[in-house]
Structure formats: structure tokens, C-alpha cells
DOROVEX-447296 format. One line per field, with one value per residue (C-alpha): x, z, y. Coordinates in Angstrom, 1 decimal. Each point is the difference from the previous one (the first is absolute). Example, Ala and Ser with C-alpha at 12.3 -4.5 7.8 and 13.67 -1.06 7.14 Angstrom:
BEGIN
east (12.3|1.4)
up (7.8|-0.7)
north (-4.5|3.4)
***
This chain:
BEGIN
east (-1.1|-2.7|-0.9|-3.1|-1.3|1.9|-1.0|-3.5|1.4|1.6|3.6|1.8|0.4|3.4|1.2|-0.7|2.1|2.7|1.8|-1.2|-2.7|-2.9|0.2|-2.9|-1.3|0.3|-2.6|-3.8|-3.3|0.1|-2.7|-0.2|1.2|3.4|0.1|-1.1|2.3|3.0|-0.7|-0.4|-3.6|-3.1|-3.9|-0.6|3.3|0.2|-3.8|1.1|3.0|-2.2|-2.6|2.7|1.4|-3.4|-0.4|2.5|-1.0|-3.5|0.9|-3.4|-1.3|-2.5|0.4|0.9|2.8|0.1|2.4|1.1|0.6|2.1|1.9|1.0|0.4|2.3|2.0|0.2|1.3|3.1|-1.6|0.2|-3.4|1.4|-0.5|-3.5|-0.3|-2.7|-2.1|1.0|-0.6|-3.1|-1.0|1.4|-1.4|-3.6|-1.7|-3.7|1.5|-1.8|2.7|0.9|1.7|-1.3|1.1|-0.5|1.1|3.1|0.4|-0.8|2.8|2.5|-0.9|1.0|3.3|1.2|-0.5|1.4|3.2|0.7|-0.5|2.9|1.6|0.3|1.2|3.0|0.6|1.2|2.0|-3.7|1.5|-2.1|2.1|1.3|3.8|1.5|1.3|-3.8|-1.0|2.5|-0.6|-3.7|1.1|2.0|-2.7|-2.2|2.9|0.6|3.8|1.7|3.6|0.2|-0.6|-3.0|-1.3|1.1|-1.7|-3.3|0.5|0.8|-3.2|-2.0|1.7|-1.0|2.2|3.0|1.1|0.6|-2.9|-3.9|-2.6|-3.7|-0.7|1.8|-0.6|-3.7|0.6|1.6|-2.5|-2.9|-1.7|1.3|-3.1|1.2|0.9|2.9|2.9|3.5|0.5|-3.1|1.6|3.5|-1.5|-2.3|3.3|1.4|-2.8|-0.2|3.5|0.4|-1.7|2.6|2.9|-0.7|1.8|2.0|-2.8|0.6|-2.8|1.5|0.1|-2.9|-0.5|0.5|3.6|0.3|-2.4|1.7|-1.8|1.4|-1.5|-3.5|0.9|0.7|-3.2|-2.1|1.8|-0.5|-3.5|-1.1|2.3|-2.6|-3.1|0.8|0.6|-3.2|-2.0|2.3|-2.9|-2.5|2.4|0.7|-3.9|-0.5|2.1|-1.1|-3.2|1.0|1.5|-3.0|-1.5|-3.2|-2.6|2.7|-0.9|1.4|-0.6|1.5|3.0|0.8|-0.1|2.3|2.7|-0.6|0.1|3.1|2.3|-2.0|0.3|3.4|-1.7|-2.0|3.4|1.2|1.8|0.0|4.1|0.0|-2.8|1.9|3.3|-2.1|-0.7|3.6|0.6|-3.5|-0.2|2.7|0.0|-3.5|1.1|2.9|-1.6|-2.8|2.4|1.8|-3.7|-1.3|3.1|0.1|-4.4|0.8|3.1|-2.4|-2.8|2.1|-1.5|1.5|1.4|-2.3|-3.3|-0.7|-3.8|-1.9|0.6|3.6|-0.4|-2.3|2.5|3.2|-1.1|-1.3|3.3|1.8|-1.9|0.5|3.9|-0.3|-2.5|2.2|3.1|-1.1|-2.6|2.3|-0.3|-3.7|-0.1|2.2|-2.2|-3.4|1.5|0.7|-2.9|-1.8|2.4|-2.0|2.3|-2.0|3.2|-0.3|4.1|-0.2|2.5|2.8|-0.1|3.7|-1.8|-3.2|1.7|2.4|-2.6|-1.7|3.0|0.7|-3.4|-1.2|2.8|0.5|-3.3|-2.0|1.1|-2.0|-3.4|-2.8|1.4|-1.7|-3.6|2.0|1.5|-3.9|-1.1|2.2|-0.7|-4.2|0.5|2.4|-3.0|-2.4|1.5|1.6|-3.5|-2.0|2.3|0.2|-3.7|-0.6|2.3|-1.3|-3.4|1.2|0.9|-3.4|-2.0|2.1|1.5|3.3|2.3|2.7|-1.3|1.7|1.3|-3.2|-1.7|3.2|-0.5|-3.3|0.1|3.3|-1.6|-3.8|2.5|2.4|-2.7|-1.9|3.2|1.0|-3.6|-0.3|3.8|-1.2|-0.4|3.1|2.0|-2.2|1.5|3.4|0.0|-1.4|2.8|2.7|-1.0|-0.5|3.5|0.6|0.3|-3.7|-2.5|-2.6|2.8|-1.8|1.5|-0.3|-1.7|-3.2|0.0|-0.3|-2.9|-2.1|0.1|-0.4|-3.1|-1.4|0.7|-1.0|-1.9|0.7|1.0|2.9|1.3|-0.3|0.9|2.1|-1.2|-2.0|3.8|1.2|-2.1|0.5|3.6|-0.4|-0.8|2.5|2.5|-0.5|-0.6|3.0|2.3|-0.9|0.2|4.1|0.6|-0.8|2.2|2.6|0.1|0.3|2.4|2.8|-0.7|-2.1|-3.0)
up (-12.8|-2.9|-0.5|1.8|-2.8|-2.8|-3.0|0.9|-0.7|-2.4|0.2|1.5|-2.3|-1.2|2.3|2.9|-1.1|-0.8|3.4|0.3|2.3|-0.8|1.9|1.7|2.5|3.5|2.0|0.3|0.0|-2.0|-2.9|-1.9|-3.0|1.5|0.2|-4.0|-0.2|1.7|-2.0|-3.3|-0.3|-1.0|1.3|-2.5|0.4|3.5|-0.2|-2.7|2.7|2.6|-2.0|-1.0|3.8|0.8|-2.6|0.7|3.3|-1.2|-2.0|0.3|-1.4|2.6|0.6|3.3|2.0|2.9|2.5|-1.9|-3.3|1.5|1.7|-2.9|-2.0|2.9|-0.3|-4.1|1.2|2.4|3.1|2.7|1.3|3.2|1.1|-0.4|-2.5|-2.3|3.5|0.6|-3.5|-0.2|3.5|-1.4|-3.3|0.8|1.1|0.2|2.4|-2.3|-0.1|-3.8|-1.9|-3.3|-2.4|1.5|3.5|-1.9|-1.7|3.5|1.7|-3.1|0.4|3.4|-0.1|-2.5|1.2|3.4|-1.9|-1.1|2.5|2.1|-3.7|0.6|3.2|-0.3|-3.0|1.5|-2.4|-2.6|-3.1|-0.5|1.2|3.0|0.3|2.0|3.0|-0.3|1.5|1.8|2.1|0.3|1.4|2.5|0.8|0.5|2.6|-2.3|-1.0|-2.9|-1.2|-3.7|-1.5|1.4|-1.3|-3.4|0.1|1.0|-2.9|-1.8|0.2|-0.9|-2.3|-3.0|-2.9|2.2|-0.4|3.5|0.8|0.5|-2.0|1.6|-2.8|1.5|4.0|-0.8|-2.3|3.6|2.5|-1.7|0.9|3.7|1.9|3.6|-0.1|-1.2|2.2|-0.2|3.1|-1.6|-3.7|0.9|1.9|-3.1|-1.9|2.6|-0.6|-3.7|-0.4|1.0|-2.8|-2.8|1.7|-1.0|1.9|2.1|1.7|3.7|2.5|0.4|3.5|-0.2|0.4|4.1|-0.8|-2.0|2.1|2.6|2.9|2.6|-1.5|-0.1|3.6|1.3|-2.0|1.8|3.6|-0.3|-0.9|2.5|2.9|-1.2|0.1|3.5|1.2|-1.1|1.0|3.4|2.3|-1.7|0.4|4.2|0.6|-1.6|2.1|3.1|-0.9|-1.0|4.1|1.5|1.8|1.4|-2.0|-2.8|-0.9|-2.7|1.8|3.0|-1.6|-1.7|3.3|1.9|-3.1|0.4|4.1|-0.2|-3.0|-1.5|-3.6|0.0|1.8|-3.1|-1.8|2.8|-2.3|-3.2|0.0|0.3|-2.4|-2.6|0.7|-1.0|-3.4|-2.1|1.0|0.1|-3.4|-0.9|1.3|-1.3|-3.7|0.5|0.8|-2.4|-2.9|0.9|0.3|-2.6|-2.4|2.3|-0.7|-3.6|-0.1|1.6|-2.2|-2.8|-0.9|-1.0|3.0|1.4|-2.0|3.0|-0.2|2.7|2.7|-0.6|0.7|3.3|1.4|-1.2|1.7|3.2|0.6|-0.8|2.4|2.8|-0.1|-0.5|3.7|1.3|-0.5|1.2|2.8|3.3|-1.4|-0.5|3.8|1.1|-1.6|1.4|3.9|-0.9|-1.4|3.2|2.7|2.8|1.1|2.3|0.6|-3.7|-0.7|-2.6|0.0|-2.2|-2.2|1.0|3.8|-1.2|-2.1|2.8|2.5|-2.6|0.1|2.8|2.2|-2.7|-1.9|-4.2|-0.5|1.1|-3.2|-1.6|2.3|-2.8|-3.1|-0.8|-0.5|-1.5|-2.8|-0.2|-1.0|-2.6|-3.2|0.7|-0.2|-3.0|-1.8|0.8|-0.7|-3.4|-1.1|0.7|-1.9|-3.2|0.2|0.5|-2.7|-2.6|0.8|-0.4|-3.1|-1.1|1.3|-0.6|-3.8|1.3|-0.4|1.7|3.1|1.4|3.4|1.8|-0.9|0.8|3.3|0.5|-0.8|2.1|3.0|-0.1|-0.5|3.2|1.7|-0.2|0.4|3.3|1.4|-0.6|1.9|2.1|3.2|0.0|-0.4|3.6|1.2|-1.2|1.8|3.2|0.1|-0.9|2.7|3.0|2.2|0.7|3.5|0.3|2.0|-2.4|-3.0|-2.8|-0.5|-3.6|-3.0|1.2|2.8|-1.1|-2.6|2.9|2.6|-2.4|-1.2|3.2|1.3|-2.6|-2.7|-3.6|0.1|1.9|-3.2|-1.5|2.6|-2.1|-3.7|-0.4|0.1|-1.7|-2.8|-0.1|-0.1|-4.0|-2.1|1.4|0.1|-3.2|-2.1|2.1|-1.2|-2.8|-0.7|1.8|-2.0|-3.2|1.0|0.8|-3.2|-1.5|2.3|-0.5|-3.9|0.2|-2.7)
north (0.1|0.9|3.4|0.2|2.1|-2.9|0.2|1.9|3.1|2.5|0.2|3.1|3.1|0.2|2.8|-1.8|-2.8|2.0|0.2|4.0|1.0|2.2|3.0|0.4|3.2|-0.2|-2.1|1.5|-1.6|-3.2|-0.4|-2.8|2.2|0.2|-3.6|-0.1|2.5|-2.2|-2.8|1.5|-1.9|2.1|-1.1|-2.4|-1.9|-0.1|-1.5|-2.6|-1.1|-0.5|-1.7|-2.5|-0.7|-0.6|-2.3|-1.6|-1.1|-0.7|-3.0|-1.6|3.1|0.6|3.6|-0.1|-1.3|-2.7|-0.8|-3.0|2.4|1.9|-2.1|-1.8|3.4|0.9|-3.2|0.4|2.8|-1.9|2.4|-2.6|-1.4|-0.6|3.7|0.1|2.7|-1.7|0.4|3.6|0.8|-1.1|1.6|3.6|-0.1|-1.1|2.9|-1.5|-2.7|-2.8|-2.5|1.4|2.4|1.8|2.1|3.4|-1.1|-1.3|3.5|1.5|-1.7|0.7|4.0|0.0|-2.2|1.7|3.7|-1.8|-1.2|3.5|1.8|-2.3|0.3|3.7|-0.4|-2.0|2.1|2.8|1.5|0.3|-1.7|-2.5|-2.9|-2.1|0.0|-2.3|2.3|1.6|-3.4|-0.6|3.3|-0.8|-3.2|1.1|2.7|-3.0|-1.6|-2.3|-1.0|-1.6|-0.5|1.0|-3.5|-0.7|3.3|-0.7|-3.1|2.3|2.2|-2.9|-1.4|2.9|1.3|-2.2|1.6|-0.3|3.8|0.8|2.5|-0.8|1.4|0.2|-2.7|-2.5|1.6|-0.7|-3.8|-0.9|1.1|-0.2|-3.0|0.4|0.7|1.5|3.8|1.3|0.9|-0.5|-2.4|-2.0|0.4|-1.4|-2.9|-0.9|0.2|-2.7|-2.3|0.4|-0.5|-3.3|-1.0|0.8|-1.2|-3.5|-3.2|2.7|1.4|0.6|1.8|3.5|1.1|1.7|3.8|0.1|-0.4|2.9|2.6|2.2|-2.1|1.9|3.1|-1.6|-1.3|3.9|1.4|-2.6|0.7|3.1|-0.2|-2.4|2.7|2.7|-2.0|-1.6|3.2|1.5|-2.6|-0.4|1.6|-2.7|-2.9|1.2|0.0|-3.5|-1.3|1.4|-1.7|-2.6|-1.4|1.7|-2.7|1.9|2.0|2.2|3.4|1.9|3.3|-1.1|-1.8|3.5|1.6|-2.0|-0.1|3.8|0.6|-2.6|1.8|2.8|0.1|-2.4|-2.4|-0.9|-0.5|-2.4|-2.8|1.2|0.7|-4.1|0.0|1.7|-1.8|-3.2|0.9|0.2|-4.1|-1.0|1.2|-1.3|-3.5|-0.3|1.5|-2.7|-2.7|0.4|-0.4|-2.6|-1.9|0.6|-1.1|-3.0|-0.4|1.1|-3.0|-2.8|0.5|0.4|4.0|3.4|1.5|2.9|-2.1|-2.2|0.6|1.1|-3.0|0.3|3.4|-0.6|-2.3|2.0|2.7|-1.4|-2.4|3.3|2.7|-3.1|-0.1|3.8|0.1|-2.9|2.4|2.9|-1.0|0.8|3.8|-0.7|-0.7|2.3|2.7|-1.5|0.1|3.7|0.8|-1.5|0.0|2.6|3.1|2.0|2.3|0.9|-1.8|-2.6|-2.3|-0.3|-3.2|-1.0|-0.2|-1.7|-2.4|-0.9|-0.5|-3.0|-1.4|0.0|-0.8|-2.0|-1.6|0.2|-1.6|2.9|1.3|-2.2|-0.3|0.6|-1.4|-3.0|2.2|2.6|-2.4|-1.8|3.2|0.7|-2.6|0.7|3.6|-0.2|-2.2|2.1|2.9|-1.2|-1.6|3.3|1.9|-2.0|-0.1|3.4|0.8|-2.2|1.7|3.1|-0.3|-1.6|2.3|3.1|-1.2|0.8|-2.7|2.2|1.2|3.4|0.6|0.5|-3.5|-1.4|1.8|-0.7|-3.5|0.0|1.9|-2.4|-3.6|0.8|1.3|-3.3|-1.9|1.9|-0.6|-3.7|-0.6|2.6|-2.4|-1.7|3.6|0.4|-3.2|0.4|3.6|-1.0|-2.8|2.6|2.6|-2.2|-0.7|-4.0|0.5|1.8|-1.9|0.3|-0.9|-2.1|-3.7|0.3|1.1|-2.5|1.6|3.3|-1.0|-1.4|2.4|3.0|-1.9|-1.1|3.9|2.1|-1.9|0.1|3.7|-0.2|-1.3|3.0|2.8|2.5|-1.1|4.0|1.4|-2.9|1.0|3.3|-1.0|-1.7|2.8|2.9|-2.6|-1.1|3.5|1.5|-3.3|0.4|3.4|0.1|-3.1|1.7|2.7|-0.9|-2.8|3.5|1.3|-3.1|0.1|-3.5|1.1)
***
């Protein structure tokens, strides 16, 4: 692969190309002179280099750049096209969102890559000379769950490493990642390397597995268990009122609704259901994490793109084939946990699931198990849509209307909280439906025949807003749920070593 910096810039200073590192102090607040100071450049020089790269995109000599120049600047360059980085380029670099990029917002974007690059530099290089060696990346690599036997990661430092002398200067950490317009991180790093890499390897190039083969999945599956335990617990007393709404058949209120969970368990009886809840989430997750991947290399396969660069329907339909078989697979457990939540124990004894589930299947055969899941699989491809289309919009605004083109934590959570919260209320009736279906016995008198049946009664009963008893805790639900998730998540990422 070129250089992305070619011949558009002065060569190394002999001591870097030596094969000794630069000592360099411990890491502090990065300035660009440390970067000058890293590359042996001074102002004037590093402005000449830039100046050229940009010229070398502009070859029309327009003073700006276009998608279309730098897209063909990136292919001079042997990046591959099929990745979309000409588009994500162009999005990161043009800061007055005019379809353009200039000089200065060229400069702009070169500023901040590069004091990006060294500070991730600095990072790796733990040991503060100046350089990358080998088993530097290879512990940040495995820090990042990512494995690799010893050839692949010479062929990493391989390709970096232009001079071929077994270490990595910053030069060369910065020629490589320069033009790469997503942020920095290791896990994001090796799978640019992935991509790139198949470029050089000429008539044998074969698709690499991809990066989920080397990431400690089970680690992420754990962090995300135990995330989605502590959020579902939180929100358990939420979750117990909905769904006592929810089969209310006469006029609901949430005052009263809290007042019989109360009379019938005290402060337990709000957390009626959540031990099944909880037990849910490790194979949900996991089936759904599963079955995603598997989808989208099959989508990626058919239409013949990357794997993991399906585009937005592929990602819509990967997602909502994937969080079916995940439902599917987990529904009796869904149901078990609804009859619990409802069943009506004026003793104050709850039944033990073991009893509950035997009396399903026993009075109403292995079907029971199942009684709901035709509304509750409708509602899941909508929801997904809705939800993913709100949040890619609300993101891309964002970042127009706040010039971030990173957004932090709390616009991810805000747009996260606003999209499911719109998602959740548009399924909203058919989580009613598949409920009501759930919590009624088969050999009730007043049993619905189906999930027609169900719509048209609740309708001709209680109007419109019987399809939406229980969507005020429902709501309040989203945002705890979501900070808390994400808050454990984060932690425990930390915890098991995955940042």
C-alpha cells in the first residue's frame, strides 16, 4: 500500500530511521509541539506537507475538495473505496457542512488526527521511547480482547513499519492512519489494518475472518449480561406496574395498580418476576449477538459487500430476523414471567415457577407457551426501524448542529433514550395485545380466540386508550434503563480489561 503521505512529504530524520527510538517523557497533555517535536518537523515544514497532501487531492486545482477528489485520491492511494472512507472523509473534514472541503478545514482535520494519533502513540508506548515494539502492540491488543499468533502480528508490524527495522516510529504510526477518518482505537485500528491489508497481498488475497473472531466475545457477552441484570433490576418496579396495566380490562389507574402490588407483596411484590427477567438476558443476548453475525456475513455474501458494511437495510433486517429467533427462543420464559407478574395471590404466596410452569403444561398443553407470539414478533422489525432510523437521524443532526462529528456519551444517550422511546410507543399496542394473550388461562370463559380477537374487544371496550394502558411506566422505563446499561456496561468493559 502507498504511503499515504508518498512522496508529499519530507523523509524521516536519520535517527528515526536508524532502528533507535527517541526517548521521549512520560504522557501529559499533548500539544501540537510534541507532535513537531515527534516528527522532527518544524511549523513551516509541517505546513509545506500538508499543503502538498492537499494538493494532491485537489488535482483540478480548485481549492477545495469533493467527494469525487477524494475518492480518487484515496484510491491513488490503494485505500479501498469499498469502505466508504472518501464519504466519511469528507463528512469529518467539512466543518461548514457545505458539501466541500477547503484548505483550513483540511488543516483543521490534520491538527486533530494527528494530536489523536499521538496520543494512542503514547499509549501503546508504554515504555516512553519513542517507538512501537512489537510486544507493545501486541499487549495493547490483547488489552483490547483482541488475539493473534505471532505471524499475523508480524505481518501488522510489517505493514507499518515502512523501513522494515522491526519497531514503529510515529512517522510511519501517523503515514498509516492518517487519512482514516473514524476515531482512533485499537479494536478500530486492527480492523482498518484487516481491510487495508487485503490490498497488498495481490492474487492470494482471502477475506480475513473479520475482527469478531479475534475479540473475547464471551467477555463482551458477560459485560452486556451483566449490564442488562442491573438495569432490569432497577427498572423491575416500572416493568411490574406496566404490566399490571397492561391486562386491566376496566378503567387502569396508576395509583391504584401501585397499591394493590403493594397490599399484595409490599415492597417485593414490585420485584415479582424479575429473578426470570434476569435469567432472560445471558441467552437473549447472546442468541441475538449470534444471530446477528451470522446475518449479516450471510447479507454481506449475497450482496457481494464487506462483512459488517451492509448499509442501513441490511442492518434493519439483520437485526429484526435476529431479535425474532432471539424472542422465539426465549418466549416460554417471557410468559412464564408475565403469569407471575399477574397471577392474583391474595394470601400474599407467590408461586414457585417450577408450579406455574407445570400447571401450563399441564391445563393448557406446550402451546400455552407460545399464546402471544405472533404480535410479539410483529412488533419487533417496526420497532427496530423506527428506532434505528431515529437514531441515525438524531445523530447526524447532532453533529450539524453541535460541530461535533464525535458525539459524547450523553448525545448518544439522548438520541438513544428520544429513538426507543418513540419506537416503544408506536409497537406499543401490540406489546398490549401480546400481554393480554400471555396472561389469560385457555380454559377461561372470557379466553380470547386469538390475537383478532384481542384487538377488537379491547377497542370496542375501552377505545383507542386501552392500547396504551401502561405506556407512562413504560416510558419512564427508557432513560434509567438506558443510563444505568450504560453506565454497568462501561464498567465492567473496564473491569474484564475490554478498553
Amino acid at each position: 500500500m502507498t504511503d499515504v503521505a508518498g512522496d508529499h512529504r519530507r523523509p524521516a530524520p536519520p535517527q528515526q530511521r536508524s532502528g533507535c527510538c527517541n526517548p521521549v517523557k512520560k504522557p501529559g497533555p499533548v500539544s501540537m509541539e510534541h507532535v513537531l517535536s515527534a516528527l522532527g518537523e518544524t511549523k513551516e515544514e509541517r505546513e509545506g506537507r500538508i499543503r502538498s497532501l492537499f494538493n494532491f487531492f485537489d488535482g483540478a486545482n480548485g481549492g477545495y475538495l469533493d467527494y469525487a477528489q477524494i475518492e480518487a485520491g484515496l484510491s491513488a492511494l490503494q485505500i479501498p473505496a469499498e469502505y466508504k472512507y472518501a464519504k466519511d472523509l469528507l463528512r469529518v473534514c467539512d466543518a461548514n457542512r457545505d458539501g466541500r472541503v477547503d484548505y483550513y478545514e483540511f488543516r483543521k482535520y490534520m491538527d486533530d488526527k494527528e494530536l489523536e494519533l499521538y496520543r494512542i502513540f503514547q499509549a501503546i508506548d508504554v515504555e516512553h521511547n519513542g517507538c512501537i515494539l512489537p510486544e507493545e502492540l501486541w499487549d495493547a491488543l490483547v488489552k483490547a480482547g483482541i488475539e493473534m499468533d505471532d505471524e499475523e502480528l508480524a505481518r501488522f508490524v510489517e505493514h507499518v513499519d515502512k523501513d522494515n527495522n522491526g519497531i514503529i516510529t510515529f512517522e510511519e504510526w501517523r503515514d498509516f492512519l492518517l487519512l482514516y477518518p473514524h476515531e482512533a482505537t485499537i479494536e478500530n485500528i486492527y480492523e482498518y489494518w484487516e481491510r487495508v491489508y487485503l490490498v497488498d497481498i495481490g492474487e492470494q488475497a482471502v477475506i480475513p475472518d473479520g475482527i469478531s473472531k479475534h475479540v473475547h466475545a464471551s467477555k463482551y457477552l458477560i459485560a452486556g449480561g451483566v449490564a442488562g441484570a442491573a438495569s432490569r433490576t432497577a427498572t423491575a418496579p416500572l416493568d411490574r406496574l406496566k404490566v399490571v396495566l397492561q391486562v386491566q380490562t376496566s378503567r387502569a389507574s396508576i395509583l391504584s395498580a401501585v397499591r394493590n402490588i403493594w397490599k399484595e407483596g409490599g415492597l417485593l411484590g414490585f420485584f415479582r418476576g424479575n429473578g426470570l427477567n434476569v435469567v432472560k438476558v445471558a441467552p437473549e443476548s447472546a442468541i441475538k449477538f449470534y444471530t446477528y453475525e451470522l446475518l449479516k456475513n450471510f447479507i454481506g455474501d449475497i450482496n457481494g459487500e464487506a462483512k459488517g458494511d451492509i448499509g442501513t437495510s441490511g442492518r434493519l433486517v439483520a437485526g429484526g430476523l435476529a431479535g425474532a429467533v432471539a424472542q422465539t427462543a426465549i418466549y416460554p420464559m417471557d410468559l412464564v414471567k408475565t403469569r407471575l407478574q399477574t397471577h392474583a395471590c391474595e394470601s400474599g404466596k407467590v408461586p414457585s415457577l417450577g408450579k406455574l410452569s407445570r400447571d401450563i403444561l399441564v391445563h393448557e398443553g406446550p402451546r400455552a407457551f407460545y399464546r402471544g407470539i405472533v404480535p410479539s414478533l410483529l412488533g419487533i422489525i417496526p420497532y427496530a426501524g423506527i428506532d434505528l432510523a431515529a437514531y441515525e437521524t438524531l445523530k447526524d443532526m447532532s453533529k450539524t448542529y453541535l460541530a461535533n462529528d464525535d458525539p459524547g456519551p450523553l448525545v448518544q444517550l439522548g438520541c438513544g433514550t428520544i429513538s426507543g422511546a418513540l419506537g416503544a410507543t408506536c409497537v406499543y399496542p401490540l406489546q398490549v395485545v401480546r400481554t393480554r394473550m400471555q396472561a389469560q388461562h385457555s380454559s377461561s370463559t372470557t379466553a380470547y380466540s386469538g390475537m383478532s380477537d384481542v384487538f377488537r374487544r379491547t377497542f370496542q371496550h375501552e377505545g383507542l386508550r386501552g392500547f396504551y394502558k401502561g405506556l407512562f411506566p413504560n416510558l419512564l422505563k427508557v432513560v434509567p434503563a438506558a443510563s444505568i446499561t450504560y453506565l454497568v456496561y462501561e464498567t465492567m468493559k473496564k473491569s474484564l480489561d475490554l478498553d
